[in-house]
C-alpha positions in Angstrom: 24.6 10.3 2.4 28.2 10.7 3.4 27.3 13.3 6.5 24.6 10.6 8.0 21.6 12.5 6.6 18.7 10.9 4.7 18.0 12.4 1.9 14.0 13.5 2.5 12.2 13.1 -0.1 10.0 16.2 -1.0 7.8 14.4 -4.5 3.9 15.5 -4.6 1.6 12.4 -5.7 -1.6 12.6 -6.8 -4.5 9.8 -7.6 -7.5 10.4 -9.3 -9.7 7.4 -8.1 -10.9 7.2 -12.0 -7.7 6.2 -13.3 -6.3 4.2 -10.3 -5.7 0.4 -11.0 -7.7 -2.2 -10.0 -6.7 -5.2 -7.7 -7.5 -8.9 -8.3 -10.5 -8.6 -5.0 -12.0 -5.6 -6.5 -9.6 -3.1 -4.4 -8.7 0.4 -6.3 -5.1 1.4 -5.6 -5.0 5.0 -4.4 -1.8 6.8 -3.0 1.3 5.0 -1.8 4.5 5.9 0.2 7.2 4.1 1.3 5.5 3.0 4.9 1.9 3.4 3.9 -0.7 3.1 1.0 -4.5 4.0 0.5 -7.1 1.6 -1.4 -10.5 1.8 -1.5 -13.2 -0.6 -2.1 -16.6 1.0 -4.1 -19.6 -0.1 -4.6 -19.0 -3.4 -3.1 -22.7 -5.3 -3.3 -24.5 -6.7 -1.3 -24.0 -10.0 0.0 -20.5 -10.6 -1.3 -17.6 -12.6 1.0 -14.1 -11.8 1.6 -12.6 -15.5 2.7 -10.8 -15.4 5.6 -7.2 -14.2 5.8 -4.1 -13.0 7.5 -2.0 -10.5 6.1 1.8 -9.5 7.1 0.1 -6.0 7.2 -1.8 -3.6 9.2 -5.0 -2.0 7.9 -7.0 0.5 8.8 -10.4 1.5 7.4 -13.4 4.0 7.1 -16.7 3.2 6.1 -17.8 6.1 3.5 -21.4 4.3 2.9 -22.9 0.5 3.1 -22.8 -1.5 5.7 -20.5 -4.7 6.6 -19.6 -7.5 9.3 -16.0 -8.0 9.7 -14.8 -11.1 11.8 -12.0 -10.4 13.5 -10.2 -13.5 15.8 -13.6 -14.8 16.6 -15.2 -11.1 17.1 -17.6 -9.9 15.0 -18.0 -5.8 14.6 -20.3 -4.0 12.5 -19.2 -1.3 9.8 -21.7 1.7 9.6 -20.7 4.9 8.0 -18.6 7.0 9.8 -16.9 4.0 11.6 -13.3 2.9 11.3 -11.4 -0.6 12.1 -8.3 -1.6 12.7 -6.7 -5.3 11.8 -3.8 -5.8 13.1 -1.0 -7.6 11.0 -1.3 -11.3 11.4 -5.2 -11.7 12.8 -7.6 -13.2 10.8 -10.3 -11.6 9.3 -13.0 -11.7 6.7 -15.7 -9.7 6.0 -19.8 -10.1 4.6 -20.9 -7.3 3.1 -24.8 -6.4 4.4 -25.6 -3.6 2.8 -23.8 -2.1 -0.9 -20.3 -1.0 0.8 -17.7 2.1 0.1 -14.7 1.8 2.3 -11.2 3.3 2.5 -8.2 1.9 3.9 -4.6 2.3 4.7 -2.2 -0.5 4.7 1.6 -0.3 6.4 3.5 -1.6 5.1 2.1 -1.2 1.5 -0.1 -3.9 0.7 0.4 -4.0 -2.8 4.6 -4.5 -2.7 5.7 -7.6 -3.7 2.4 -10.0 -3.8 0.9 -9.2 -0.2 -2.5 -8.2 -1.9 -3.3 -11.2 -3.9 -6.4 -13.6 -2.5 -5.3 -16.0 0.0 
């Protein structure tokens, strides 16, 4: 704006997980903002792989129910309910689910803008 101010933007959004779209790994898209978006993964069964990855984003997560391993840069940490995780952007991770698996996440930047969720 011509006096220096950003103009702040004041829009309310809601996202009902039920109608929220679905990513190509299973992912449901929840809210998103400029910096930051939520996702979260239901349901995910038992015994299922995410392949190893690095991702020009940074997540973090809450388990809601399940159980999971995620590797992180050679670590490995277990995912109960009532845990979170952080991956920093750029490490490698993948994770095995142990145990059928509900998690939320937060990504920031956006994971979904141009391409940065697809499978790698």
């Amino acid at each position: 704006m011509a006096d220096g101010t950003a103009k702040l933007d004041k829009s309310v959004k809601k996202v009902s997980v039920d109608r929220s779209p679905q990513g190509e790994m299973g992912q449901k898209y929840l809210v998103s903002g400029r910096q930051v978006s939520m996702r979260i993964w239901q349901g995910e069964p038992e015994g299922a792989e995410k392949q190893p990855s690095r991702r020009e984003y940074e997540t973090v997560g809450y388990v809601i129910s399940g159980r999971a391993e995620l590797r992180l840069e050679g670590q490995k940490v277990m995912l109960e309910p009532g845990d979170s995780w952080l991956v920093p952007p750029g490490a490698e991770h993948s994770y095995t689910i142990l145990a059928r698996f509900t998690a939320v996440e937060a990504t920031a930047p956006p994971a979904q803008v141009h391409g940065r969720d697809a499978p790698s």
